[in-house]
CHARMM-style PDB file with segment names, atoms N, HN, CA, C and O in Angstrom:
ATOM      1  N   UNK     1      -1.962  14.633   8.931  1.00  0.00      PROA
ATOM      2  CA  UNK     1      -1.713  14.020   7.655  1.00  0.00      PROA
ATOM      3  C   UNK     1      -2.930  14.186   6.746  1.00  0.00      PROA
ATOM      4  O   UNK     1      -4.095  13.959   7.072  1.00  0.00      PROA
ATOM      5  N   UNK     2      -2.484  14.625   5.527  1.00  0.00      PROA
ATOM      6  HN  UNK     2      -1.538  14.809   5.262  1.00  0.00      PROA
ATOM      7  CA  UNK     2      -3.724  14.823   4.586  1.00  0.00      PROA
ATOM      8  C   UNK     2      -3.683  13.479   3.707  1.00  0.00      PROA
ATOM      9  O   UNK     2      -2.641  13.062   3.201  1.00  0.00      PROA
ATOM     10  N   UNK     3      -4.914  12.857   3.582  1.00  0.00      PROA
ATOM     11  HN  UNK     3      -5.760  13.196   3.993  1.00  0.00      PROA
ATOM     12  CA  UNK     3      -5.133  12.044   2.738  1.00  0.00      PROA
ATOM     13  C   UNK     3      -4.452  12.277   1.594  1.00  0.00      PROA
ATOM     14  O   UNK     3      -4.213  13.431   1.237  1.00  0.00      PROA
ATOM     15  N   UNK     4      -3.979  10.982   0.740  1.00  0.00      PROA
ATOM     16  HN  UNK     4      -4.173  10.045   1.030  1.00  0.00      PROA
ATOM     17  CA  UNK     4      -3.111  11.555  -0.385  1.00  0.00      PROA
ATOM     18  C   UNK     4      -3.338  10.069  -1.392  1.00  0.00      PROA
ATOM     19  O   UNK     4      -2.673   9.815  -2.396  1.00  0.00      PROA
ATOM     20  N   UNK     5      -4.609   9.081  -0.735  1.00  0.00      PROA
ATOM     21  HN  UNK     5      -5.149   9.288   0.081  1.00  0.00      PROA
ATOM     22  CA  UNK     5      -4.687   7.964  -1.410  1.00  0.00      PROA
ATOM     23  C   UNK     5      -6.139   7.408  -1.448  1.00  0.00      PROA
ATOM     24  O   UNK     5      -6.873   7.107  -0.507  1.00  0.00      PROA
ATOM     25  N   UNK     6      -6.396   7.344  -3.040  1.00  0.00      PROA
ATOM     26  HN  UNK     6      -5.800   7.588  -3.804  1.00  0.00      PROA
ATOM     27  CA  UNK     6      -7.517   7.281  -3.459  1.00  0.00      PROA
ATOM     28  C   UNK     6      -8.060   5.653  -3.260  1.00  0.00      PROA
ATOM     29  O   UNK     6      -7.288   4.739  -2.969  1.00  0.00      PROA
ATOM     30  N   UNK     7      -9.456   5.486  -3.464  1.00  0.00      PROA
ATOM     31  HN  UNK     7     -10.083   6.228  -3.701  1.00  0.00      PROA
ATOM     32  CA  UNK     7     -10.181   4.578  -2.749  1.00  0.00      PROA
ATOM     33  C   UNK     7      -9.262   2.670  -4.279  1.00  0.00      PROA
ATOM     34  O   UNK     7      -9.094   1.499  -3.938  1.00  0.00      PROA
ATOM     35  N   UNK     8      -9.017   3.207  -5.473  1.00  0.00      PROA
ATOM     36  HN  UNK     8      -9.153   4.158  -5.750  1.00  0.00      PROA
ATOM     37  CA  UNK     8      -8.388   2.320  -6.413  1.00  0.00      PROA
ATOM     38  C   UNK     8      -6.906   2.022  -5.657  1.00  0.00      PROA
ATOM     39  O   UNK     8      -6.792   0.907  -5.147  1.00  0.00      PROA
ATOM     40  N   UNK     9      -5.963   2.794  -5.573  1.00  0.00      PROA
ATOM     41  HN  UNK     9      -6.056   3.699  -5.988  1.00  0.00      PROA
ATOM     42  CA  UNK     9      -5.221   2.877  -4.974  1.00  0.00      PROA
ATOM     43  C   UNK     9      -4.924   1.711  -4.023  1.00  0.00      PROA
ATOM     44  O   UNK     9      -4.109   0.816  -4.247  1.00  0.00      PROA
ATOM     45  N   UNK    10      -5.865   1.868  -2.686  1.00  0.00      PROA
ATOM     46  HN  UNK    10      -6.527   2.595  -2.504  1.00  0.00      PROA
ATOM     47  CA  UNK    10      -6.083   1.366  -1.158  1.00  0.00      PROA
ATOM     48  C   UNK    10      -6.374   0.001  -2.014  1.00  0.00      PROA
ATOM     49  O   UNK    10      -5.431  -0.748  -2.267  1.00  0.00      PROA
ATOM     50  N   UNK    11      -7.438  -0.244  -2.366  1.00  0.00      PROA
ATOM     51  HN  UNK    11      -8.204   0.364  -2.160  1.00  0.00      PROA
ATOM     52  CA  UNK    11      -7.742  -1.896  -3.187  1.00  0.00      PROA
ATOM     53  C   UNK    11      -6.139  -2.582  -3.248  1.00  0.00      PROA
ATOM     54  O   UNK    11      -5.438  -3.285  -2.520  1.00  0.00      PROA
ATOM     55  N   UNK    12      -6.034  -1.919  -4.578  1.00  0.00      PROA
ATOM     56  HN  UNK    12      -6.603  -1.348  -5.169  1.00  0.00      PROA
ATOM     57  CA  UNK    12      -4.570  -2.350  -5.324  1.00  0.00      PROA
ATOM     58  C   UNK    12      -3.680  -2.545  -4.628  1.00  0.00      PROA
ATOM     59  O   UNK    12      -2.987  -3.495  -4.994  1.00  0.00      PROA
ATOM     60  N   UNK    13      -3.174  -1.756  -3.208  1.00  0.00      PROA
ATOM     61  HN  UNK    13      -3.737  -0.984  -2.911  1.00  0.00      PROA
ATOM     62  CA  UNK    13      -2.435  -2.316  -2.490  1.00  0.00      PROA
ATOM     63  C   UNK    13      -2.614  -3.452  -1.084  1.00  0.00      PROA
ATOM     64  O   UNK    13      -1.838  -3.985  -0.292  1.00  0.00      PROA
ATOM     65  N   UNK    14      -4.012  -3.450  -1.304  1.00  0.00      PROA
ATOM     66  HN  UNK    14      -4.643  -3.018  -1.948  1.00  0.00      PROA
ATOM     67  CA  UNK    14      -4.173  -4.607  -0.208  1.00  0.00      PROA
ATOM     68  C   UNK    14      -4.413  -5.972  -0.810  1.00  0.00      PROA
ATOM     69  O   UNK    14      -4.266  -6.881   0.006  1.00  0.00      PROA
ATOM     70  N   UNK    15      -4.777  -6.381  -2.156  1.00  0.00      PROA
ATOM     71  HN  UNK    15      -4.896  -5.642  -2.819  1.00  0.00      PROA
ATOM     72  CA  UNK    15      -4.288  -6.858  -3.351  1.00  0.00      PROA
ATOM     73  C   UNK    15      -3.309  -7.340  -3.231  1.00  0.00      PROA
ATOM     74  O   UNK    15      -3.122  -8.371  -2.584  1.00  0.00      PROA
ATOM     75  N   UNK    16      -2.337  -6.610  -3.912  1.00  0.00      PROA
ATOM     76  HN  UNK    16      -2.488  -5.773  -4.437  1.00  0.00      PROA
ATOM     77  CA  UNK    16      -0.490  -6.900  -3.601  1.00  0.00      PROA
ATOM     78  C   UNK    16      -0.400  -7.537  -2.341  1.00  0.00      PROA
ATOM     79  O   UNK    16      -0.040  -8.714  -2.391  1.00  0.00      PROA
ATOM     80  N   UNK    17      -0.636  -7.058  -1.219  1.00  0.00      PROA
ATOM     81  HN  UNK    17      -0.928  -6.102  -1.179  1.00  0.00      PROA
ATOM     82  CA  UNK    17      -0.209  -7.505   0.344  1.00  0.00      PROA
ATOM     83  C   UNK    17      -0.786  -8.855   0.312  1.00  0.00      PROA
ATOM     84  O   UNK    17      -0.143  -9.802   0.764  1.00  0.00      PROA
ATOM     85  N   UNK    18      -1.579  -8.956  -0.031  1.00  0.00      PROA
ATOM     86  HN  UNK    18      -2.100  -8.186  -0.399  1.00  0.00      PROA
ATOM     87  CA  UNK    18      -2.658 -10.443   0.175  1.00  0.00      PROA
ATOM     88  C   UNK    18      -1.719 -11.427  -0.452  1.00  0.00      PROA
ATOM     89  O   UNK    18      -1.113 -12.186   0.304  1.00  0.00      PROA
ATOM     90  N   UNK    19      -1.447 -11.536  -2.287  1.00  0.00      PROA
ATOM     91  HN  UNK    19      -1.940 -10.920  -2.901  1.00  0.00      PROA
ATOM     92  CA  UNK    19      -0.878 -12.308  -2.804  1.00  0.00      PROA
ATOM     93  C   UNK    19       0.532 -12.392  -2.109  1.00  0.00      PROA
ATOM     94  O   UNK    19       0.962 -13.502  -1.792  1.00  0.00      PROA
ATOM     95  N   UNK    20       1.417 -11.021  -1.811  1.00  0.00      PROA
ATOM     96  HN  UNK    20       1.068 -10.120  -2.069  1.00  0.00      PROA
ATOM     97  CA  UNK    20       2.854 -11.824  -0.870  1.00  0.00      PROA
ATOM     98  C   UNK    20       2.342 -12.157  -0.079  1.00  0.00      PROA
ATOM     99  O   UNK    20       2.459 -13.349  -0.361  1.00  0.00      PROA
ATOM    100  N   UNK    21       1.302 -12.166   1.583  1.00  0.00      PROA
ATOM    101  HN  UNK    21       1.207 -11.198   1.812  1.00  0.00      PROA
ATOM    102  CA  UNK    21       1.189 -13.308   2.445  1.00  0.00      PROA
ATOM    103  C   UNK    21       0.862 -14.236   1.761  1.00  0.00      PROA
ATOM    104  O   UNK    21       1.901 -14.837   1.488  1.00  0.00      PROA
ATOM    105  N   UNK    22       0.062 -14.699   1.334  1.00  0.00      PROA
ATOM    106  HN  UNK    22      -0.782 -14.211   1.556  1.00  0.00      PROA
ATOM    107  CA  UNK    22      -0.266 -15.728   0.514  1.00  0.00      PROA
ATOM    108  C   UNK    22       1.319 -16.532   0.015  1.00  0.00      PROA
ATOM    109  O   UNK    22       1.732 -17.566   0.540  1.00  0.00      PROA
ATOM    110  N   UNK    23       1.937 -15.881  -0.945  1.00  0.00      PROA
ATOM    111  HN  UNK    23       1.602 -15.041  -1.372  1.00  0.00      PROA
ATOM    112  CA  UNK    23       3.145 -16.485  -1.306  1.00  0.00      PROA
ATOM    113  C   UNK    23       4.329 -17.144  -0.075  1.00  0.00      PROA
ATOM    114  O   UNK    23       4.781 -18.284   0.035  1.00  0.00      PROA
ATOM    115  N   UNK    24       4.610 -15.740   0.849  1.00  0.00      PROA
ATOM    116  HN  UNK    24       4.244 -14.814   0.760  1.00  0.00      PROA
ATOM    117  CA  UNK    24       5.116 -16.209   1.790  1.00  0.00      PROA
ATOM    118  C   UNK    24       4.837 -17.592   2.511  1.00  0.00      PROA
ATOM    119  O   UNK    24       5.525 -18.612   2.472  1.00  0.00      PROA
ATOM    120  N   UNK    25       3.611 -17.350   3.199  1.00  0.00      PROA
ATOM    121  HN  UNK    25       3.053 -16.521   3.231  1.00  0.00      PROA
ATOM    122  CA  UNK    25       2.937 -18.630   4.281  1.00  0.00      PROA
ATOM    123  C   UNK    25       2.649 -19.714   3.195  1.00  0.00      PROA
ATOM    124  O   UNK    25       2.169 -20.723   3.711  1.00  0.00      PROA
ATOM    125  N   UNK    26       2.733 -19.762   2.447  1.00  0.00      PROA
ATOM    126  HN  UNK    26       3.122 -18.943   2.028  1.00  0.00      PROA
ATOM    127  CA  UNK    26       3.020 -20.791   1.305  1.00  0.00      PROA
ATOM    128  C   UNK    26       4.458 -21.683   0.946  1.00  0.00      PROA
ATOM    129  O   UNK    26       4.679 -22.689   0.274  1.00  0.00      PROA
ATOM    130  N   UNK    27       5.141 -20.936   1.607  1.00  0.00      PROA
ATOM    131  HN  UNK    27       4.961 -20.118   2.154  1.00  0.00      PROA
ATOM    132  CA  UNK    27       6.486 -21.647   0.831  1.00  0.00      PROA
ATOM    133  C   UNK    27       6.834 -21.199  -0.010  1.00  0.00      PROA
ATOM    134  O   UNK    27       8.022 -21.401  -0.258  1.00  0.00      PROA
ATOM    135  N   UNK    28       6.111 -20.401  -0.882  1.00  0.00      PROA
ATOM    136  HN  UNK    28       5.145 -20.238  -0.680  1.00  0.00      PROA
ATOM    137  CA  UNK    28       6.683 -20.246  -2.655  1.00  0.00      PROA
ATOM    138  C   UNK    28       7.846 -19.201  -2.471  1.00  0.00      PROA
ATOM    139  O   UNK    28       8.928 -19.273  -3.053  1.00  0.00      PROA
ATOM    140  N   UNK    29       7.457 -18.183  -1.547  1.00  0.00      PROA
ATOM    141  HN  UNK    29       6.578 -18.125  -1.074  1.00  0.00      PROA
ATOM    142  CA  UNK    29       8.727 -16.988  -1.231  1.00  0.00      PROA
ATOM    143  C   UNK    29       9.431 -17.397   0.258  1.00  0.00      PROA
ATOM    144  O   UNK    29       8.701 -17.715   1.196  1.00  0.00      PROA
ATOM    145  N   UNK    30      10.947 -17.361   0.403  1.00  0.00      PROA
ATOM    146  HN  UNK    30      11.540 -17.102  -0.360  1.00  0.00      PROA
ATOM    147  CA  UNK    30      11.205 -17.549   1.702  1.00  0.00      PROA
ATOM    148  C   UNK    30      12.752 -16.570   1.478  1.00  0.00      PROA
ATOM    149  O   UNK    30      13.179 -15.933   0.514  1.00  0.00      PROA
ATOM    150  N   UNK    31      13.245 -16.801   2.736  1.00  0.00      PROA
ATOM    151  HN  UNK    31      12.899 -17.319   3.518  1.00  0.00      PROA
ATOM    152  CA  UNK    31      14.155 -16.275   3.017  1.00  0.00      PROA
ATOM    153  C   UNK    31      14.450 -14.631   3.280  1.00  0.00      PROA
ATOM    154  O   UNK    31      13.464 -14.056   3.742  1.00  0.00      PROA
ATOM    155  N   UNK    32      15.305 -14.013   3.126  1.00  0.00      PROA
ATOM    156  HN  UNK    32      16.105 -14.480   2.750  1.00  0.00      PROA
ATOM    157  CA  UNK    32      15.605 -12.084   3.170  1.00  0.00      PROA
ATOM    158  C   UNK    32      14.852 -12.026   2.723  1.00  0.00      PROA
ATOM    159  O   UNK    32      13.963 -11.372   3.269  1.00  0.00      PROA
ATOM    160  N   UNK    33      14.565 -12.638   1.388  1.00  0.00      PROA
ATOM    161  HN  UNK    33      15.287 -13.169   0.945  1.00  0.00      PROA
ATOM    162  CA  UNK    33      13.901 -11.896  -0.242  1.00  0.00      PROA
ATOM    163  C   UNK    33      12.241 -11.527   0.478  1.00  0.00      PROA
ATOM    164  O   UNK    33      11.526 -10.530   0.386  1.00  0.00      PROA
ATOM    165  N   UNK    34      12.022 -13.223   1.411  1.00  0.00      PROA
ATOM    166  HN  UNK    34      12.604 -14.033   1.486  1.00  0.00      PROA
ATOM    167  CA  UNK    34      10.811 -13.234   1.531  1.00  0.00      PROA
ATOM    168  C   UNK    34       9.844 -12.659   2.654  1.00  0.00      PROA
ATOM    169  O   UNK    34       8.615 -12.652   2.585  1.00  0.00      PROA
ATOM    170  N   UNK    35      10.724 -12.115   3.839  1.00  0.00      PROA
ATOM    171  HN  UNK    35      11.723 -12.122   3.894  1.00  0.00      PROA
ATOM    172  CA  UNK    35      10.569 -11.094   4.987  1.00  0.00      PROA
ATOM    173  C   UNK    35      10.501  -9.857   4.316  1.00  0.00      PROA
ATOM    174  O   UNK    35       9.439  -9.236   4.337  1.00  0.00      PROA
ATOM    175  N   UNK    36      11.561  -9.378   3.679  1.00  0.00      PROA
ATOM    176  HN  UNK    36      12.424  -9.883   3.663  1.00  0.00      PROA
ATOM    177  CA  UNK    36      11.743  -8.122   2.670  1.00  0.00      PROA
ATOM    178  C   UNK    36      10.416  -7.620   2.382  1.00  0.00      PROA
ATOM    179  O   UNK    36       9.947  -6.536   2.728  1.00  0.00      PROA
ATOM    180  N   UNK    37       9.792  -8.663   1.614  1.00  0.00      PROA
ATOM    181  HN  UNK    37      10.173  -9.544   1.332  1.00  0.00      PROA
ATOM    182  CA  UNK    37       8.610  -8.617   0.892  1.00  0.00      PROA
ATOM    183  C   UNK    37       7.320  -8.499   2.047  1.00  0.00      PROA
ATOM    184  O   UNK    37       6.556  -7.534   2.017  1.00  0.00      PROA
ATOM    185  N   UNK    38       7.201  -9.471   2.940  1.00  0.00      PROA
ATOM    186  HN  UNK    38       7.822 -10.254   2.965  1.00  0.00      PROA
ATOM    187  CA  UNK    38       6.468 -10.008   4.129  1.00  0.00      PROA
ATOM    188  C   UNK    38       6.287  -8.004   4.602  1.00  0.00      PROA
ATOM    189  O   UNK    38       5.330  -7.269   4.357  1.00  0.00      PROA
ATOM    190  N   UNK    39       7.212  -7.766   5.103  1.00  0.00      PROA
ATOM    191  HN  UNK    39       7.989  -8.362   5.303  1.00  0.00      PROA
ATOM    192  CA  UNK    39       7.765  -6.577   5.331  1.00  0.00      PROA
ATOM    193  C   UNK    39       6.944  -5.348   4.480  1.00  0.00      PROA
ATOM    194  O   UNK    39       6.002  -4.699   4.935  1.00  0.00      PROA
ATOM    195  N   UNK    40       7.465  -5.216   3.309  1.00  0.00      PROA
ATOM    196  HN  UNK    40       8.230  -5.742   2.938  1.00  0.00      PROA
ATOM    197  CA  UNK    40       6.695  -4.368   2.301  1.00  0.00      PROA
ATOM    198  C   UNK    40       5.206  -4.544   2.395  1.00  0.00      PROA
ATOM    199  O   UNK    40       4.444  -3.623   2.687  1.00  0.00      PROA
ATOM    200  N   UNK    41       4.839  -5.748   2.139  1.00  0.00      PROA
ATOM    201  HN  UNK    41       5.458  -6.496   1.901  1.00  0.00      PROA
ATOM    202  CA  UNK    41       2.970  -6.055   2.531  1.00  0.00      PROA
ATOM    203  C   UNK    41       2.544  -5.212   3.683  1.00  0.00      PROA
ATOM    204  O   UNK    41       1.638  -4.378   3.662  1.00  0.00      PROA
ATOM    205  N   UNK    42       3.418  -5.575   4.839  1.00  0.00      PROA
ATOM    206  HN  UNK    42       4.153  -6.252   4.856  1.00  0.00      PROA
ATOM    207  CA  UNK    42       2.584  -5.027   6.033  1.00  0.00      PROA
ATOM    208  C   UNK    42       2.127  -3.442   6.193  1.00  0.00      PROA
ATOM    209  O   UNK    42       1.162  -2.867   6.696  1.00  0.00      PROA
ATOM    210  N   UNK    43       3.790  -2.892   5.233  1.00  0.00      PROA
ATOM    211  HN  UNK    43       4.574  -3.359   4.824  1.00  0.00      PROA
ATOM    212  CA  UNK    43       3.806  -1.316   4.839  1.00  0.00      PROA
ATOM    213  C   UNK    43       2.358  -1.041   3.840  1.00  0.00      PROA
ATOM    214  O   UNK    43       1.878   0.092   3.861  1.00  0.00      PROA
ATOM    215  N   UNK    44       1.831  -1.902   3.152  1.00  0.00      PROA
ATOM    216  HN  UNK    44       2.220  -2.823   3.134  1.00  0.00      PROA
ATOM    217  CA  UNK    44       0.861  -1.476   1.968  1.00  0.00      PROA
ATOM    218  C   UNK    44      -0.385  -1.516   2.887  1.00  0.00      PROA
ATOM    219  O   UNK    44      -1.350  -0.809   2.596  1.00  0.00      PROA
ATOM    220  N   UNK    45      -0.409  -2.284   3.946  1.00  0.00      PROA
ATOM    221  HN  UNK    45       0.375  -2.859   4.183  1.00  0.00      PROA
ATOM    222  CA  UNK    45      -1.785  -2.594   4.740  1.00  0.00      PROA
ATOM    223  C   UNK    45      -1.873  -1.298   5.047  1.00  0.00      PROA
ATOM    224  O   UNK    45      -2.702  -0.462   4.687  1.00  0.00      PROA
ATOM    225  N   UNK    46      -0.741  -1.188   5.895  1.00  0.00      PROA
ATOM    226  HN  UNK    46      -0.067  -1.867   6.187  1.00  0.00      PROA
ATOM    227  CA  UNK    46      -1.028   0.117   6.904  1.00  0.00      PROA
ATOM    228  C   UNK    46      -1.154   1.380   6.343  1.00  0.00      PROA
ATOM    229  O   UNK    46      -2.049   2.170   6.644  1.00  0.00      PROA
ATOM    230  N   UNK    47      -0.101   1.625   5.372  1.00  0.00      PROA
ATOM    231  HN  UNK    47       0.626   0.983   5.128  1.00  0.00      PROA
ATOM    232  CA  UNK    47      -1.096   2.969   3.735  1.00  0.00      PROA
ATOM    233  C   UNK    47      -2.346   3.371   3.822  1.00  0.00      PROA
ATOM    234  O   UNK    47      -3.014   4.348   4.162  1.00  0.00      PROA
ATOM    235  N   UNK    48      -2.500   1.753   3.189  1.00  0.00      PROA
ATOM    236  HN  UNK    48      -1.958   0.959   2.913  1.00  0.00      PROA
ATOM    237  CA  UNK    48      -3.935   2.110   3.047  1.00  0.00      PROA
ATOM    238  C   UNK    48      -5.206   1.872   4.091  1.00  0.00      PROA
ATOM    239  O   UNK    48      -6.303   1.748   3.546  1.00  0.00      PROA
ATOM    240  N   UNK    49      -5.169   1.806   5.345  1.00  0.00      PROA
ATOM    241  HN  UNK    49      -4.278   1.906   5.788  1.00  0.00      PROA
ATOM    242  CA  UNK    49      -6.064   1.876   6.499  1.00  0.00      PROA
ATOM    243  C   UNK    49      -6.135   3.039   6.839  1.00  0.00      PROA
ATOM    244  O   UNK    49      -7.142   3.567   7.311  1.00  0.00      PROA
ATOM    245  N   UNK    50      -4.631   3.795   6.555  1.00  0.00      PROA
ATOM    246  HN  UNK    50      -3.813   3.367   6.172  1.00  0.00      PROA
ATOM    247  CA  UNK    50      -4.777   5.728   7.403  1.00  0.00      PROA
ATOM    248  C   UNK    50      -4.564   6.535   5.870  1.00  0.00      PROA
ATOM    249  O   UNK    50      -3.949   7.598   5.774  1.00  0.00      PROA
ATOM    250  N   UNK    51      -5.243   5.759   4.618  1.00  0.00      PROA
ATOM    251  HN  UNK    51      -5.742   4.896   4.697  1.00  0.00      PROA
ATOM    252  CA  UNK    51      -4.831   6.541   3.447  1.00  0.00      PROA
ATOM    253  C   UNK    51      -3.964   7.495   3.239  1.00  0.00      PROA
ATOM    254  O   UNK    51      -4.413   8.511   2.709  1.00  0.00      PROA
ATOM    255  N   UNK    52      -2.529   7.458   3.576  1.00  0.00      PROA
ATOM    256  HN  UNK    52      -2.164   6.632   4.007  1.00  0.00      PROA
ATOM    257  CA  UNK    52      -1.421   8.142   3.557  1.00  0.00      PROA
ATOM    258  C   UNK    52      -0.256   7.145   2.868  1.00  0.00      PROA
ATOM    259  O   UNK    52       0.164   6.011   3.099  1.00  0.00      PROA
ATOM    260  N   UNK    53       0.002   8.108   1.980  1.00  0.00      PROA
ATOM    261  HN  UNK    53      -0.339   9.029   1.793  1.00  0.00      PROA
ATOM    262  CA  UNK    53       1.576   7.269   1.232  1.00  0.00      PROA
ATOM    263  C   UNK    53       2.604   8.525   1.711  1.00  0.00      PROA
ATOM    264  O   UNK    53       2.559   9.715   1.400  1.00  0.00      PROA
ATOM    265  N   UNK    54       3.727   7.664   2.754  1.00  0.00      PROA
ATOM    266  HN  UNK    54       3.763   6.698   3.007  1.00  0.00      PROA
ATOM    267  CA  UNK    54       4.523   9.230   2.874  1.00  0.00      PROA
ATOM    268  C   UNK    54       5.496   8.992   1.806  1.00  0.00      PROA
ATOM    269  O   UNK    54       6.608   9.119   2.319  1.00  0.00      PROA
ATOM    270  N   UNK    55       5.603   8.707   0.567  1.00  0.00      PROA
ATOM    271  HN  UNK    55       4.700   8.604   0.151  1.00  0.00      PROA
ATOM    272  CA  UNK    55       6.812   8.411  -0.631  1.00  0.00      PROA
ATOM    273  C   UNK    55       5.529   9.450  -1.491  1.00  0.00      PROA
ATOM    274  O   UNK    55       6.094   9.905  -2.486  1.00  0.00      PROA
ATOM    275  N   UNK    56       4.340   9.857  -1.451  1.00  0.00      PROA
ATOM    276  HN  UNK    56       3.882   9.487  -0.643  1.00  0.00      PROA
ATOM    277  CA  UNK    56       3.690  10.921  -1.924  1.00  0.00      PROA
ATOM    278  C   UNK    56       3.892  12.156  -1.718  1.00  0.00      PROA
ATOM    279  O   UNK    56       4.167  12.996  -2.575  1.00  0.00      PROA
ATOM    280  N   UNK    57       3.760  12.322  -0.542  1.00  0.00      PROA
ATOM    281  HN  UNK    57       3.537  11.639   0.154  1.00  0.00      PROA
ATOM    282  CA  UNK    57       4.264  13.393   0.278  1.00  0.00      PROA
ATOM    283  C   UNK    57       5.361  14.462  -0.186  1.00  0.00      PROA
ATOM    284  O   UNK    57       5.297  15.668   0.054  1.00  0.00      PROA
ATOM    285  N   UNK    58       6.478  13.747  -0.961  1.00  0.00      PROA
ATOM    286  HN  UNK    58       6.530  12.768  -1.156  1.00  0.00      PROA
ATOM    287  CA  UNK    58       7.390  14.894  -0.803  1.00  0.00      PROA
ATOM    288  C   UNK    58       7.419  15.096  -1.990  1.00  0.00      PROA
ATOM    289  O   UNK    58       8.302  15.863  -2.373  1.00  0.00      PROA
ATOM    290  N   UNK    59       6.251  14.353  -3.286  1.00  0.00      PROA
ATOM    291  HN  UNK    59       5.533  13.730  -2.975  1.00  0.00      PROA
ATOM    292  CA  UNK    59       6.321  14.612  -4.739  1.00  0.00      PROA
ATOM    293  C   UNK    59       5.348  15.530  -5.143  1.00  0.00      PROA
ATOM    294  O   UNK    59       5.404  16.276  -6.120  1.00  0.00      PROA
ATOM    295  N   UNK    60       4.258  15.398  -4.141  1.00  0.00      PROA
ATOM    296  HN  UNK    60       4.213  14.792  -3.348  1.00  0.00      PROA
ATOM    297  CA  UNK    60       3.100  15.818  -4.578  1.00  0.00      PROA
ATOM    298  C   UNK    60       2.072  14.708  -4.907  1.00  0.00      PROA
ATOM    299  O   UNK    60       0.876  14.964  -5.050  1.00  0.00      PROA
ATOM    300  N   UNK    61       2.362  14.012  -4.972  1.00  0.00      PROA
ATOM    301  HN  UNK    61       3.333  13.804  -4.856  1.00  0.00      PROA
ATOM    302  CA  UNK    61       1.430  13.229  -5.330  1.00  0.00      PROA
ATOM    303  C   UNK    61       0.261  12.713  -5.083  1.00  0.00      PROA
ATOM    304  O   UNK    61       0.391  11.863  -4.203  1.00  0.00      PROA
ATOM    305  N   UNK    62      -1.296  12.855  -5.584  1.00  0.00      PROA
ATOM    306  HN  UNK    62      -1.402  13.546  -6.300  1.00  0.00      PROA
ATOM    307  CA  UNK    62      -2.059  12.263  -5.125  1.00  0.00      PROA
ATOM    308  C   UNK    62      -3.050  11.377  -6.192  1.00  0.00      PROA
ATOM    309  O   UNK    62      -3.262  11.630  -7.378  1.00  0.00      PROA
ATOM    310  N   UNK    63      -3.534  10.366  -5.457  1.00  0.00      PROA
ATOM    311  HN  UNK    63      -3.362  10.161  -4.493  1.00  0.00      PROA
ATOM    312  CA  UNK    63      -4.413   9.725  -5.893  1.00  0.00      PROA
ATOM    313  C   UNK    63      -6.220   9.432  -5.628  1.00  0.00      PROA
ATOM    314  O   UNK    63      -6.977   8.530  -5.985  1.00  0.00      PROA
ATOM    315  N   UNK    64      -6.410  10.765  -4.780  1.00  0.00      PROA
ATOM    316  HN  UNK    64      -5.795  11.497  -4.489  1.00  0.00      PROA
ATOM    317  CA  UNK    64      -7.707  10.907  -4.235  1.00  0.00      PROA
ATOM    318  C   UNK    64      -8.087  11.782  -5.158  1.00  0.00      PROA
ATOM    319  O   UNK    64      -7.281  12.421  -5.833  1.00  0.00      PROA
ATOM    320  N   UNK    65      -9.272  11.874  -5.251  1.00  0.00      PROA
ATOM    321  HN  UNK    65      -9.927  11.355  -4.702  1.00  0.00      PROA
ATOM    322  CA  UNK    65     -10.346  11.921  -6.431  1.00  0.00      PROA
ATOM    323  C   UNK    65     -10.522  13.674  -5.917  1.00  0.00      PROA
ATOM    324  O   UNK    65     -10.585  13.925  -4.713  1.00  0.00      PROA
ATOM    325  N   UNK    66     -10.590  14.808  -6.965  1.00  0.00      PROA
ATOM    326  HN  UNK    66     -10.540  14.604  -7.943  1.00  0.00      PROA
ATOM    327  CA  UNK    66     -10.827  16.639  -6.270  1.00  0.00      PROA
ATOM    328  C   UNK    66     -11.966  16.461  -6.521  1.00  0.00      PROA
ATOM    329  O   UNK    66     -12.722  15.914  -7.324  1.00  0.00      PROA
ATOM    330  N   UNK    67     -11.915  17.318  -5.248  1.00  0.00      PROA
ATOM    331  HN  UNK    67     -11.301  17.762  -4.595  1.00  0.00      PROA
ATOM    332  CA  UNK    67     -12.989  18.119  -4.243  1.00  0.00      PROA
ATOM    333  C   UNK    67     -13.619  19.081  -5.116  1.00  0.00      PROA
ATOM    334  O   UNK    67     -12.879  20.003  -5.461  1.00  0.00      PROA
ATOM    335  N   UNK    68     -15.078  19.102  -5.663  1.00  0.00      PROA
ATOM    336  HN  UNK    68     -15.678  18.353  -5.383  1.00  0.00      PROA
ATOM    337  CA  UNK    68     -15.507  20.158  -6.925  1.00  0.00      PROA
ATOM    338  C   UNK    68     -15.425  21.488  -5.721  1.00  0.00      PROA
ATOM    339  O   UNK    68     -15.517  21.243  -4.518  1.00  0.00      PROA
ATOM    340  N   UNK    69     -15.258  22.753  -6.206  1.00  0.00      PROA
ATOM    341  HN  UNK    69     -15.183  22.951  -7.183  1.00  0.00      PROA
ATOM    342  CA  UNK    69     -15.533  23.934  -5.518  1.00  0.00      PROA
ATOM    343  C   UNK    69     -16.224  24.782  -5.790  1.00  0.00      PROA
ATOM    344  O   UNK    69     -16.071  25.410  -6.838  1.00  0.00      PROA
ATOM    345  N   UNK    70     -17.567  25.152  -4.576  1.00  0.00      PROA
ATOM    346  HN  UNK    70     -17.691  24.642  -3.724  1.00  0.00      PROA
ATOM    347  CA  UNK    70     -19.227  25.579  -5.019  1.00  0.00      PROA
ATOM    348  C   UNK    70     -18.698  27.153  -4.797  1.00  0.00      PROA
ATOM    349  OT1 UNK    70     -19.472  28.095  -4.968  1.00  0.00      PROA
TER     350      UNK     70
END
């Protein structure tokens, strides 16, 4: 797997993940809606620990910063 997620990126989604646990183990989100979500967080952790988005992957997409070439 080639890196495909830049160091703003990785923040921003562990960010997001934080505020839904937060919401969840709070009470404020519950139910489908709130596993759903619980769910999605755990997907943003794990992104960004092996910096891979595979929803990048098949667009092209990246958010890591190019490599100058000497």
């Amino acid at each position: 797997m080639k890196k495909n997620m830049g160091s703003a990126d990785r923040i921003i989604r562990v960010i997001i993940a934080a505020v839904i646990g937060v919401l969840y183990f709070t009470g404020i989100i519950s139910g489908t809606v709130g596993i759903v979500l619980l769910v999605l967080a755990g997907v943003f952790v794990l992104t960004s620990l092996i910096s891979f988005c595979p929803l990048y992957a098949p667009f092209g997409i990246s958010t890591c910063p190019m490599k100058e070439s000497k």
